[in-house]
N, C-alpha and C positions, 0 to 999 in steps of 0.2 A: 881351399880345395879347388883343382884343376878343374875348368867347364869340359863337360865329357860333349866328343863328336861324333857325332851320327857319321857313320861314313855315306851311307844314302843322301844327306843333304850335304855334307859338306865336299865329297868327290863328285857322286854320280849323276843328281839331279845338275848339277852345273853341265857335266861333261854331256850327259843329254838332251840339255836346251841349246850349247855349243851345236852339237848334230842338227839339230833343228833349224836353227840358226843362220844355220852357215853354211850346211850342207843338203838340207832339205828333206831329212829324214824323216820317216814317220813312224810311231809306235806301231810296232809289228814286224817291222823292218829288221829283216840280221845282220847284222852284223859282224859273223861267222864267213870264212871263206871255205869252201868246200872245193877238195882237189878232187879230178874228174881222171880217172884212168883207162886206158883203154884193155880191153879184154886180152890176157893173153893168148897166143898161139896156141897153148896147151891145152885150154879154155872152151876155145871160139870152138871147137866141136859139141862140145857137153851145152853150148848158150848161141845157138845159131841166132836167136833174136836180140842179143847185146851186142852194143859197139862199144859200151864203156858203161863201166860203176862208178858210182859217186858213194866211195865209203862211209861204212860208219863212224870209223876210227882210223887216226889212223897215227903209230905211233912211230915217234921220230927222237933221233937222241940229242943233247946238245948243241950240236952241228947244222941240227936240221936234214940228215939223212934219214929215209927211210929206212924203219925196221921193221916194219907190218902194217900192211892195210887188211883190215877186219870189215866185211860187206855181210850182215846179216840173212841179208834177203834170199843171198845164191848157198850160202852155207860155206862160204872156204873163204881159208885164210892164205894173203902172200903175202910173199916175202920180195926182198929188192930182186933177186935173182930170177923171180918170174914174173915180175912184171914188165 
């Protein structure tokens, strides 16, 4: 019978003492990069106190193009064409 692997010990906990390690990270720390957009033109009248959203979501196809940024906070959703 095959020894079954925890992926937590045999991927992750390695890959996050690597961060530790080597790069000085600390638990809490993200690891996530969040894309920062500026308000559109369309926009900047409805949010005179925004210069830019940091989406919630934000979906993208194989290519890595935009196909919607989703920002809960303001209520609307865009698209590449208005942003």
């Amino acid at each position: 019978m095959a020894k079954k692997i925890n992926e937590a010990t045999s991927t992750d906990l390695p890959i996050i003492q690597r961060l530790v390690s080597e790069y000085g990270w600390k638990v809490g720390d993200t690891l996530l990069y969040q894309q920062i957009y500026d308000i559109p033109e369309n926009l900047k009248q409805d949010y005179p106190t925004l210069k830019n959203i940091r989406p919630d979501i934000v979906l993208q196809d194989l290519n890595g193009e935009v196909l919607a940024v989703i920002e809960k906070t303001i209520y609307h959703t865009y698209t590449p064409t208005t942003l």
